[in-house]
MOPAC internal coordinates of N, CA, C and O (Angstrom, degrees):
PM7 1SCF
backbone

  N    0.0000 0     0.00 0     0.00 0    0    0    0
  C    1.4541 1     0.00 0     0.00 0    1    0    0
  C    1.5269 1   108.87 1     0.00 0    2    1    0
  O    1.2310 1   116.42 1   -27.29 1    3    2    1
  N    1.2653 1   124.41 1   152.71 1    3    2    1
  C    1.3863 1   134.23 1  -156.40 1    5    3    2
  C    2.0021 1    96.40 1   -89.29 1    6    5    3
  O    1.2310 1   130.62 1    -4.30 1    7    6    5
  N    1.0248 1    97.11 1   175.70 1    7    6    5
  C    2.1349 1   110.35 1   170.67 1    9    7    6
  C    1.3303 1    80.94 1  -128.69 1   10    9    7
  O    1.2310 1   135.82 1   -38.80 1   11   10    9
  N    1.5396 1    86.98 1   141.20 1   11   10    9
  C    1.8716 1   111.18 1   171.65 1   13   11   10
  C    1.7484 1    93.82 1  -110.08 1   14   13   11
  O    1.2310 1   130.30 1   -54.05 1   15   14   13
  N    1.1801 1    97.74 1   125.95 1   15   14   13
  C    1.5042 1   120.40 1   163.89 1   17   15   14
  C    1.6182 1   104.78 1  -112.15 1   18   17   15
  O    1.2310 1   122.67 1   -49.89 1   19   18   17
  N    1.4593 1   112.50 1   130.11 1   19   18   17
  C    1.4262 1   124.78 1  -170.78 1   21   19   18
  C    1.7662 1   106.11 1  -118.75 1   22   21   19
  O    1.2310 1   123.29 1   -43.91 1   23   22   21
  N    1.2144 1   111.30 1   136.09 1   23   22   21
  C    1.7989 1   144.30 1  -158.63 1   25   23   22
  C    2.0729 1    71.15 1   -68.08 1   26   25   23
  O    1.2310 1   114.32 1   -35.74 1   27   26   25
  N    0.9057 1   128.37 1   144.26 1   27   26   25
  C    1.7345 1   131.63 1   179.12 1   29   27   26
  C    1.8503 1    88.81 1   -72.46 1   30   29   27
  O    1.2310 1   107.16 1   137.04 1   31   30   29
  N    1.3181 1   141.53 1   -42.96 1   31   30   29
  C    1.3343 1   128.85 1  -157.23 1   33   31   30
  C    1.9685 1    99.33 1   -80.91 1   34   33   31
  O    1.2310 1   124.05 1   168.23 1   35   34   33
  N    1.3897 1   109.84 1   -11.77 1   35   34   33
  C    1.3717 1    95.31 1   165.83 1   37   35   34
  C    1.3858 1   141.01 1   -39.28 1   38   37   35
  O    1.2310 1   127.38 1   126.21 1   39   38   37
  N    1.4748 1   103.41 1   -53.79 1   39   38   37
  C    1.5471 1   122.27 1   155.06 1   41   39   38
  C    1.3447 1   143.29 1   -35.03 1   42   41   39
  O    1.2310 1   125.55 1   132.58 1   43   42   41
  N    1.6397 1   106.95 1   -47.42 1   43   42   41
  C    1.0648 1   120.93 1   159.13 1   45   43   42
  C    1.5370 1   115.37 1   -63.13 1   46   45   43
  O    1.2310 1   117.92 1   142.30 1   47   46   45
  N    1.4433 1   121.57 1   -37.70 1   47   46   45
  C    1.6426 1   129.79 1   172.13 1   49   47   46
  C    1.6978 1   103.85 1   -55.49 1   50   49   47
  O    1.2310 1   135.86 1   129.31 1   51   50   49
  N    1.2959 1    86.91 1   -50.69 1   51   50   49
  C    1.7598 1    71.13 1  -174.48 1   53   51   50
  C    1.1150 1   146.51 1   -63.15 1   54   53   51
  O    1.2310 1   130.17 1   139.68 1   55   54   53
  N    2.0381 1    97.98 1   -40.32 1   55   54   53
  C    1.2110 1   109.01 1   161.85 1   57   55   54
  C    1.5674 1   129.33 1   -46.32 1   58   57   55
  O    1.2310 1   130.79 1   119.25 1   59   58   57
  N    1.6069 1    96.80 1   -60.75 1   59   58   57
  C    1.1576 1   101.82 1  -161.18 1   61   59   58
  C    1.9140 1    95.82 1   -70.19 1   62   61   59
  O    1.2310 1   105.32 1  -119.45 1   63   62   61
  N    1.1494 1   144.78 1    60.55 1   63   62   61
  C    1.4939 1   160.81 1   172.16 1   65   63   62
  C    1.1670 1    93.11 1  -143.34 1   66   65   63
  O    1.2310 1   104.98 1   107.58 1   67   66   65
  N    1.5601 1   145.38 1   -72.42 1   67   66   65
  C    1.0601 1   146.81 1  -147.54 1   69   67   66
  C    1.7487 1   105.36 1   -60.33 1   70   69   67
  O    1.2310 1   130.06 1   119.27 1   71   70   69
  N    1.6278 1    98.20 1   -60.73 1   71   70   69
  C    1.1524 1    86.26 1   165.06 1   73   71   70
  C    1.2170 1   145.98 1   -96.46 1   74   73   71
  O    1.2310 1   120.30 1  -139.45 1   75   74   73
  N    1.4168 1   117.03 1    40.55 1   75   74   73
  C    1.4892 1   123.28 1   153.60 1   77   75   74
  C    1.4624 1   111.19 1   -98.29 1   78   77   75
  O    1.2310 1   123.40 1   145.96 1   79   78   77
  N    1.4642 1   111.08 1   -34.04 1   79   78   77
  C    1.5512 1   110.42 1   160.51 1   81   79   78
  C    1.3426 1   122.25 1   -44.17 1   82   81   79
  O    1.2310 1   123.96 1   132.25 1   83   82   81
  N    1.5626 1   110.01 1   -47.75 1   83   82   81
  C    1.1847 1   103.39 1   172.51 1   85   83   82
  C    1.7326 1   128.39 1   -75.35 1   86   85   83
  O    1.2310 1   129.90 1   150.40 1   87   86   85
  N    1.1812 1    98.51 1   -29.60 1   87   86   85
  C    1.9239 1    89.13 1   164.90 1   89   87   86
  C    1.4981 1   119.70 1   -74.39 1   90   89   87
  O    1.2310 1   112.07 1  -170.94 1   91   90   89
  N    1.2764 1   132.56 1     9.06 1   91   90   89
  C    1.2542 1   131.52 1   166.63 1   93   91   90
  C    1.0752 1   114.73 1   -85.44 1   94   93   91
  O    1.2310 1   124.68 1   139.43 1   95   94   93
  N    1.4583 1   108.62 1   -40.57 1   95   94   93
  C    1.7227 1   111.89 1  -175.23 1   97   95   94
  C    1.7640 1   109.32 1  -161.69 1   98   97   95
  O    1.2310 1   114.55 1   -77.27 1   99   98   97
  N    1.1257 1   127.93 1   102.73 1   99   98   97
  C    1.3959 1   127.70 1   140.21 1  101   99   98
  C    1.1951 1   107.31 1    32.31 1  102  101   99
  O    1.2310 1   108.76 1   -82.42 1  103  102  101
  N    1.9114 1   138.64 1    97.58 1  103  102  101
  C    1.4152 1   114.30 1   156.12 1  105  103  102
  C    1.5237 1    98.19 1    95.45 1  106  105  103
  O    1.2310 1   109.01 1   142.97 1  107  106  105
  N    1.2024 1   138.18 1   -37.03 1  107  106  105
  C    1.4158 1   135.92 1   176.83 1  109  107  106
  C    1.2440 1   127.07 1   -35.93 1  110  109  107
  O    1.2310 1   133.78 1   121.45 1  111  110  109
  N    1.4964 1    90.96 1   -58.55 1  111  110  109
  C    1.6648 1   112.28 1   178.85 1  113  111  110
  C    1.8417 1   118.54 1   -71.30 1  114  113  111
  O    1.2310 1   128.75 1   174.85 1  115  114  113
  N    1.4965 1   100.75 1    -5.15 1  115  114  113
  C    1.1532 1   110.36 1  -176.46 1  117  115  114
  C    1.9553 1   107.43 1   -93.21 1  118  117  115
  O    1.2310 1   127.95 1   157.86 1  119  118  117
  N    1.2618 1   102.29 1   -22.14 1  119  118  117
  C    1.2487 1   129.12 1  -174.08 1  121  119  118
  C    1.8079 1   117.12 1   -64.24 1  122  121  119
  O    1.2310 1   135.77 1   109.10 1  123  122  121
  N    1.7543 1    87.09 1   -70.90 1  123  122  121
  C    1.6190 1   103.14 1   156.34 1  125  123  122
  C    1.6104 1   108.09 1   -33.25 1  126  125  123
  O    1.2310 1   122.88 1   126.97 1  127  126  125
  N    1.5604 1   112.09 1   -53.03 1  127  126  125
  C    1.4616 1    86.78 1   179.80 1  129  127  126
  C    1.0920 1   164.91 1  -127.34 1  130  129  127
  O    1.2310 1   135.03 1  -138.23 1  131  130  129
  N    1.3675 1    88.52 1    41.77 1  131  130  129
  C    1.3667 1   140.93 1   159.21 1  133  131  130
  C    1.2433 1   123.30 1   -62.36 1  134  133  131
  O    1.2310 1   127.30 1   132.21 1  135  134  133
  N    1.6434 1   103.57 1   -47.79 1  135  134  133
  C    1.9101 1   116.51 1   179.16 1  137  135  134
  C    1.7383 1    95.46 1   -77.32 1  138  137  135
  O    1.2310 1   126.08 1   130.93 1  139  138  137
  N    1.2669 1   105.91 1   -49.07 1  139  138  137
  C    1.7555 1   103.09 1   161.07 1  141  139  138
  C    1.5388 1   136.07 1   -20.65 1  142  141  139
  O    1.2310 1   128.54 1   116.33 1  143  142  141
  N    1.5518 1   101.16 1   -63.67 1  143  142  141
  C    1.2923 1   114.64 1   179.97 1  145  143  142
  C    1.3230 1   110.47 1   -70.40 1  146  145  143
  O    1.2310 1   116.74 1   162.74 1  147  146  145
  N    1.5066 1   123.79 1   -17.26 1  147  146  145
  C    1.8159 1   121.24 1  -159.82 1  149  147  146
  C    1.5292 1    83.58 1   -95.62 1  150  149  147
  O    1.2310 1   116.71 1   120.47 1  151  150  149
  N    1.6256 1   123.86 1   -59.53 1  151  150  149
  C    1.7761 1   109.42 1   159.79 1  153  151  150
  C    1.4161 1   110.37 1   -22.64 1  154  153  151
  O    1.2310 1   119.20 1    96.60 1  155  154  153
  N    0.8583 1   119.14 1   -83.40 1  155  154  153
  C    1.7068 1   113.71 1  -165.26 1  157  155  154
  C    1.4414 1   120.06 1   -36.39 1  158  157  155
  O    1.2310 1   120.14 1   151.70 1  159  158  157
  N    0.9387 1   117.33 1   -28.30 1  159  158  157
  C    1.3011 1   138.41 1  -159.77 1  161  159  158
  C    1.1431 1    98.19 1   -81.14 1  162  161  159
  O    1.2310 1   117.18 1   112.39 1  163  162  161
  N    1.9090 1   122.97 1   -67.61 1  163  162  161
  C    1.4962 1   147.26 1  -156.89 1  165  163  162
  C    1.7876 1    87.31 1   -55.90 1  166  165  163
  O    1.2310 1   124.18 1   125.34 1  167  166  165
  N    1.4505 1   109.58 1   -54.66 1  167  166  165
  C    1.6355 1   125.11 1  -178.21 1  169  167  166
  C    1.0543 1   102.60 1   -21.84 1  170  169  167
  O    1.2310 1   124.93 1    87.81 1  171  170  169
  N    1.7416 1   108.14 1   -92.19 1  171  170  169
  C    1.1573 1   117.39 1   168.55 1  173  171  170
  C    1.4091 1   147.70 1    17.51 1  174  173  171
  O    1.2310 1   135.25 1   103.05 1  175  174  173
  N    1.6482 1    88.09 1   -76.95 1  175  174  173
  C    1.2958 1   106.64 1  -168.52 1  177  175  174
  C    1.8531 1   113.44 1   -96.42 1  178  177  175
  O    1.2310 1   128.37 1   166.95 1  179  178  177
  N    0.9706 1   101.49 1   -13.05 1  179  178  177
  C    1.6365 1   113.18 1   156.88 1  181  179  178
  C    0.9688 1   128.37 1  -177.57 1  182  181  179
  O    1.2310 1   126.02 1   -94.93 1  183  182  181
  N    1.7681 1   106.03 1    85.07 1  183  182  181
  C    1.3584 1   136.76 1  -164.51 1  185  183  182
  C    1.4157 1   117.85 1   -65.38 1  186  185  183
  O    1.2310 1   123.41 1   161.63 1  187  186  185
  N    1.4472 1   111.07 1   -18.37 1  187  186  185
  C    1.9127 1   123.77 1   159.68 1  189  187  186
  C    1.2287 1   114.75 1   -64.13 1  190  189  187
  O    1.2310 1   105.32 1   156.00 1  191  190  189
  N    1.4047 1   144.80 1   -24.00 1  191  190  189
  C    0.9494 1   153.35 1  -110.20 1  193  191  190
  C    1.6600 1    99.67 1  -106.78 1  194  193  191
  O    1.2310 1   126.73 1   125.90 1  195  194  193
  N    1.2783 1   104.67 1   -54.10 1  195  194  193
  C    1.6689 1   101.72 1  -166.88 1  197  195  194
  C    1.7759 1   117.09 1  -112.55 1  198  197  195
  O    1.2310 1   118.52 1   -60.78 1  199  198  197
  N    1.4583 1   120.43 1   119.22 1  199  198  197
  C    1.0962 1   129.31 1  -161.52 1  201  199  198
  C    1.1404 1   158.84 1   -10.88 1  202  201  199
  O    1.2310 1   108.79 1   -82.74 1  203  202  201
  N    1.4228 1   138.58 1    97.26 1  203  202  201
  C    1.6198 1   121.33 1  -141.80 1  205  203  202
  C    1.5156 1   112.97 1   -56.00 1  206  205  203
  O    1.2310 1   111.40 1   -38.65 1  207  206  205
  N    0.9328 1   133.81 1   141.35 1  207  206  205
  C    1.5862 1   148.03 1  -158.87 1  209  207  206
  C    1.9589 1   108.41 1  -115.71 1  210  209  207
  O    1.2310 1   116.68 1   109.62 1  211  210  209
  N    1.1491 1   123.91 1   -70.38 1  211  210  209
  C    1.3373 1   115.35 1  -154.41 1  213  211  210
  C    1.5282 1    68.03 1  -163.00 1  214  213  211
  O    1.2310 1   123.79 1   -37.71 1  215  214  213
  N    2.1791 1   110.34 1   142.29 1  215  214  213
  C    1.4773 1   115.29 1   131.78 1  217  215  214
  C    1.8100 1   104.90 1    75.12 1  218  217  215
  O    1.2310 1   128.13 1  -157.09 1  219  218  217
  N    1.3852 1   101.94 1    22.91 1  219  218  217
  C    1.6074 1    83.45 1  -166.20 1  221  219  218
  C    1.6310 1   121.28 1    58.54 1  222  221  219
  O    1.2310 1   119.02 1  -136.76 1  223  222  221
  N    1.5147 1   119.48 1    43.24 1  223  222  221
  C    1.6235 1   122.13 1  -169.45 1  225  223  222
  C    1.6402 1    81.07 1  -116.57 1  226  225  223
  O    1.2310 1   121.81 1   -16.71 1  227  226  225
  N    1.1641 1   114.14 1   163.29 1  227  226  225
  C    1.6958 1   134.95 1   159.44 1  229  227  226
  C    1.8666 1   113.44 1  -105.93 1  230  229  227
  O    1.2310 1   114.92 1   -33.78 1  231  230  229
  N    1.0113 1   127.24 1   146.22 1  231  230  229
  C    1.2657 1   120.84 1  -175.40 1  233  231  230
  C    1.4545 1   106.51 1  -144.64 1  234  233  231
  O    1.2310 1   121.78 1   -66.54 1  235  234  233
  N    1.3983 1   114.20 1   113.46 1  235  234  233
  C    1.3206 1   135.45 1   156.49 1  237  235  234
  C    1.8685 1   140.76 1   -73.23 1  238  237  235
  O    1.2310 1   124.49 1   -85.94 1  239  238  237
  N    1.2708 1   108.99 1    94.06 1  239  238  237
  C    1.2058 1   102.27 1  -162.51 1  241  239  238
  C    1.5833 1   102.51 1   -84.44 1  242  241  239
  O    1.2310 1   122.53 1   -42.64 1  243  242  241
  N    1.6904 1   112.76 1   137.36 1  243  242  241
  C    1.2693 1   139.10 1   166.14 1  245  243  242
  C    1.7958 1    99.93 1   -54.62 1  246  245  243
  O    1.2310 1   123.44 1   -53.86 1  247  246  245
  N    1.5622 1   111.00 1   126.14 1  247  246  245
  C    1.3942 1   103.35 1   163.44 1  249  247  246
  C    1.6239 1   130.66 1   -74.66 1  250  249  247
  O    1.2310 1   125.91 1   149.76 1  251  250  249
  N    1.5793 1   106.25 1   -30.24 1  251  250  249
  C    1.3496 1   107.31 1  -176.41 1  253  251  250
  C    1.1969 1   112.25 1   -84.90 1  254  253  251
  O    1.2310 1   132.59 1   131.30 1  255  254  253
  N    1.5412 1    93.28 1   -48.70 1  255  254  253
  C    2.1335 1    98.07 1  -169.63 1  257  255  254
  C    1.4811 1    98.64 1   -93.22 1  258  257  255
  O    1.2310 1   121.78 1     6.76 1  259  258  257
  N    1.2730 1   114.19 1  -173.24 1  259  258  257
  C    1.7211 1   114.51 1  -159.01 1  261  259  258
  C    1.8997 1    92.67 1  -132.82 1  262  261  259
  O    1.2310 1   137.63 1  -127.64 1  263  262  261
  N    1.3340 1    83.45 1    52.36 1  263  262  261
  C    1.6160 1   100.55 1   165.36 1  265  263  262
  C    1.7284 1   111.14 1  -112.54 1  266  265  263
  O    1.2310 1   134.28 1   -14.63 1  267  266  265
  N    2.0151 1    89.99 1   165.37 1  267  266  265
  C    1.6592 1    89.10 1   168.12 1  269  267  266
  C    1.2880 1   111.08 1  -139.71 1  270  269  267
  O    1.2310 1   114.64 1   -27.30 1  271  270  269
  N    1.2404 1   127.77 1   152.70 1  271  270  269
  C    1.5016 1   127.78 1  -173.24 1  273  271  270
  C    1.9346 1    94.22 1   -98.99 1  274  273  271
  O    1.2310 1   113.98 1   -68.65 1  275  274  273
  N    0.8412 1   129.00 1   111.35 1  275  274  273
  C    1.2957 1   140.69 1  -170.20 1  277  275  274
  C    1.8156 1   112.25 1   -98.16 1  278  277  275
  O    1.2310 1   111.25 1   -80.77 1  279  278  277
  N    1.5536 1   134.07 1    99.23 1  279  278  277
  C    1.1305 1    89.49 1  -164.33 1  281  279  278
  C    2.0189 1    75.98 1  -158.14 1  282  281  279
  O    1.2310 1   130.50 1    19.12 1  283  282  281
  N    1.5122 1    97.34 1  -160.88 1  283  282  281
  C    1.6354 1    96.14 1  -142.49 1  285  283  282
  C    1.8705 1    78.41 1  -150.55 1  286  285  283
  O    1.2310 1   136.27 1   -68.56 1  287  286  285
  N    1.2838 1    86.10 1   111.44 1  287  286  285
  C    2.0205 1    99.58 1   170.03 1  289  287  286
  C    1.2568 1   112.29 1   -78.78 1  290  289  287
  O    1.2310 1   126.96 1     5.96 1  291  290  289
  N    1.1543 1   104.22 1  -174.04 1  291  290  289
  C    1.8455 1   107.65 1  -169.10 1  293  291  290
  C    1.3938 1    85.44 1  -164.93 1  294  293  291
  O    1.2310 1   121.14 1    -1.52 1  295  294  293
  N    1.4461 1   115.42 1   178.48 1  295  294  293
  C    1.4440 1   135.49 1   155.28 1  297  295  294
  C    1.3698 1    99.46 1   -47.75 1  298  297  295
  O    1.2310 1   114.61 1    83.82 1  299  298  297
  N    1.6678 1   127.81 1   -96.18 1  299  298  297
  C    1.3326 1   117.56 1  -170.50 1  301  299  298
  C    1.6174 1   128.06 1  -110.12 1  302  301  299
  O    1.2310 1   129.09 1  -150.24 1  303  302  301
  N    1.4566 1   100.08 1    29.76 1  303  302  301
  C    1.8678 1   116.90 1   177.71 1  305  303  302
  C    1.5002 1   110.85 1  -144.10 1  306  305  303
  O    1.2310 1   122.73 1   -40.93 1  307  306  305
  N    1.1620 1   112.37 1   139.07 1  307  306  305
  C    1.2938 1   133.76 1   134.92 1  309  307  306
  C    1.3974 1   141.70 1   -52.90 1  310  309  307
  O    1.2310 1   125.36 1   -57.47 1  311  310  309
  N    1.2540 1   107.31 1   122.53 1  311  310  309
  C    1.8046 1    84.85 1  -163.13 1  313  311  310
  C    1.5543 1    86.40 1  -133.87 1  314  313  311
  O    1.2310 1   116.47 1   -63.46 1  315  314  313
  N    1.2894 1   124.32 1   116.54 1  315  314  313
  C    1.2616 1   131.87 1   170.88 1  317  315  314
  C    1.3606 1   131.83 1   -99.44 1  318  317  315
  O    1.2310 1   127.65 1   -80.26 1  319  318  317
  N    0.9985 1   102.88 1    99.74 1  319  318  317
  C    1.9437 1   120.85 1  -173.64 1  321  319  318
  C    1.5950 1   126.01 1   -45.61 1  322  321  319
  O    1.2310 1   132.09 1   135.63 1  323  322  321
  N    1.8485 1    94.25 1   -44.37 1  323  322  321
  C    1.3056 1    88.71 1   173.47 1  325  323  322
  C    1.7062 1   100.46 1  -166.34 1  326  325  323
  O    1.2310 1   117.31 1    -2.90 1  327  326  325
  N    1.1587 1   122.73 1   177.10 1  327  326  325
  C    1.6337 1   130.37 1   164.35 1  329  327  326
  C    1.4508 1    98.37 1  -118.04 1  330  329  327
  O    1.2310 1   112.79 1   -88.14 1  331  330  329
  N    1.4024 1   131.22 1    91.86 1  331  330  329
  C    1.4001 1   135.10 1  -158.84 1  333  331  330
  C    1.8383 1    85.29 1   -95.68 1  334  333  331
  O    1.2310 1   122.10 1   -17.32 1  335  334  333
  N    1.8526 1   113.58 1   162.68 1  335  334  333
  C    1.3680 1   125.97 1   163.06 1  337  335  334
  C    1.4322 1    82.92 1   -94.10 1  338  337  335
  O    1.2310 1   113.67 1   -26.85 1  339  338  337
  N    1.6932 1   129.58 1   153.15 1  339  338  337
  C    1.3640 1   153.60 1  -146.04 1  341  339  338
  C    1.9292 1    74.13 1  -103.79 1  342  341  339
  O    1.2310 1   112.97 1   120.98 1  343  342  341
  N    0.9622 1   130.89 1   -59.02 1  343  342  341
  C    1.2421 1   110.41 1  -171.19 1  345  343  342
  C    1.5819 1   136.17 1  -143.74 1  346  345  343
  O    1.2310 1   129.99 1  -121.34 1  347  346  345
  N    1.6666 1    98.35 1    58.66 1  347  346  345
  C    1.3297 1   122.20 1   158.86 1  349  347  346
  C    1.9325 1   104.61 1  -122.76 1  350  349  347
  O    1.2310 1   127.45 1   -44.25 1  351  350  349
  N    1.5174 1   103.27 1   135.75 1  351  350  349
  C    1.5836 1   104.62 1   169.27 1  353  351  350
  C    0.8490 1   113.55 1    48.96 1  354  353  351
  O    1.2310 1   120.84 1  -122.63 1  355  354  353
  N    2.0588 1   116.01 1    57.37 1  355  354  353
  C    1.9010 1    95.48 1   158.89 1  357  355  354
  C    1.0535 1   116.73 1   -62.97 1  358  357  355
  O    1.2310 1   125.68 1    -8.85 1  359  358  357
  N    1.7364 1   106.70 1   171.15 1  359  358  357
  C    1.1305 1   112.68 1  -164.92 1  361  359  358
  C    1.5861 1   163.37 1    57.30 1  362  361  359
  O    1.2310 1   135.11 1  -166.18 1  363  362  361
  N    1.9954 1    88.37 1    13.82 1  363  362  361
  C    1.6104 1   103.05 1  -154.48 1  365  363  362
  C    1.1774 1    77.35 1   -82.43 1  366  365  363
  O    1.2310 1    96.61 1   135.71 1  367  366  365
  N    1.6445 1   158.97 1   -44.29 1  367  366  365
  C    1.5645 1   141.18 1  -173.14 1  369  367  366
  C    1.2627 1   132.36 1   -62.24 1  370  369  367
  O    1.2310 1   126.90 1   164.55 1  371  370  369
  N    1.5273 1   104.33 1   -15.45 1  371  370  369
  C    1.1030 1   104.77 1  -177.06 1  373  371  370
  C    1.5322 1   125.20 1   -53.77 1  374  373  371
  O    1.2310 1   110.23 1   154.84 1  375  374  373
  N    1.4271 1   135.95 1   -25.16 1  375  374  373
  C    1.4183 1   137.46 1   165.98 1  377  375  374
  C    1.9669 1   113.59 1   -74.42 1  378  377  375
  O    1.2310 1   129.83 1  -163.72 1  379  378  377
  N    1.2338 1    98.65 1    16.28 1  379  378  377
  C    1.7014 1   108.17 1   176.76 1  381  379  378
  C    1.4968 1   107.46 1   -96.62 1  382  381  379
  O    1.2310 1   130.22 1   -53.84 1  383  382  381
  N    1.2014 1    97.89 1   126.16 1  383  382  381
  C    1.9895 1   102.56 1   170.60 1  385  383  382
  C    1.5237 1   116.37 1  -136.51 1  386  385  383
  O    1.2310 1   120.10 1   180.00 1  387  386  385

C-alpha cells in the first residue's frame, strides 16, 4: 500500500470546507470527512486507478460533495496536490509539486 504525502496548503483546503460544512448543518463537515478519508484510502490501494487529469496528476472525484482529491502516484507514495471544490479556481494547484 502506498504513503500519502500532502502539498502543506491541503489542510488549509480542508479545513476551511469542513468548516463551512459544518455551519450549514450539524455533523456535515464531519461527513466531508469521512467521504475524505474513504478517498484516501481507495488512493491508496490503487493509486493507478482513477483518470489522469492535468501534469501527470490522477483525480478522484468525491461522490457526495463536488470536490476532488487531485494527486500524483509514485512507486511507493502518494503525493496529493490538492482537495480542489469541482468548481471554484480551476487550476489554482497546478504550480504545486
Amino acid at each position: 500500500m502506498s504513503k500519502l504525502i500532502f502539498h502543506p496548503d491541503v489542510a488549509k483546503e480542508i479545513k476551511a470546507s469542513y468548516e463551512w460544512y459544518q455551519g450549514q448543518a450539524e455533523g456535515l463537515g464531519d461527513d466531508f470527512l469521512v467521504e475524505l478519508e474513504s478517498a484516501y484510502e481507495a488512493i491508496m490501494e490503487l493509486p493507478n486507478t482513477w483518470p489522469n487529469f492535468s501534469n501527470n496528476r490522477r483525480r478522484f472525484l468525491l461522490s457526495r460533495f463536488p470536490f476532488s482529491v487531485i494527486y500524483h502516484p509514485s512507486n511507493n507514495s502518494v503525493f496529493v496536490v490538492a482537495v480542489m471544490h469541482n468548481s471554484k479556481k480551476p487550476g489554482y494547484w497546478e504550480s504545486r509539486t
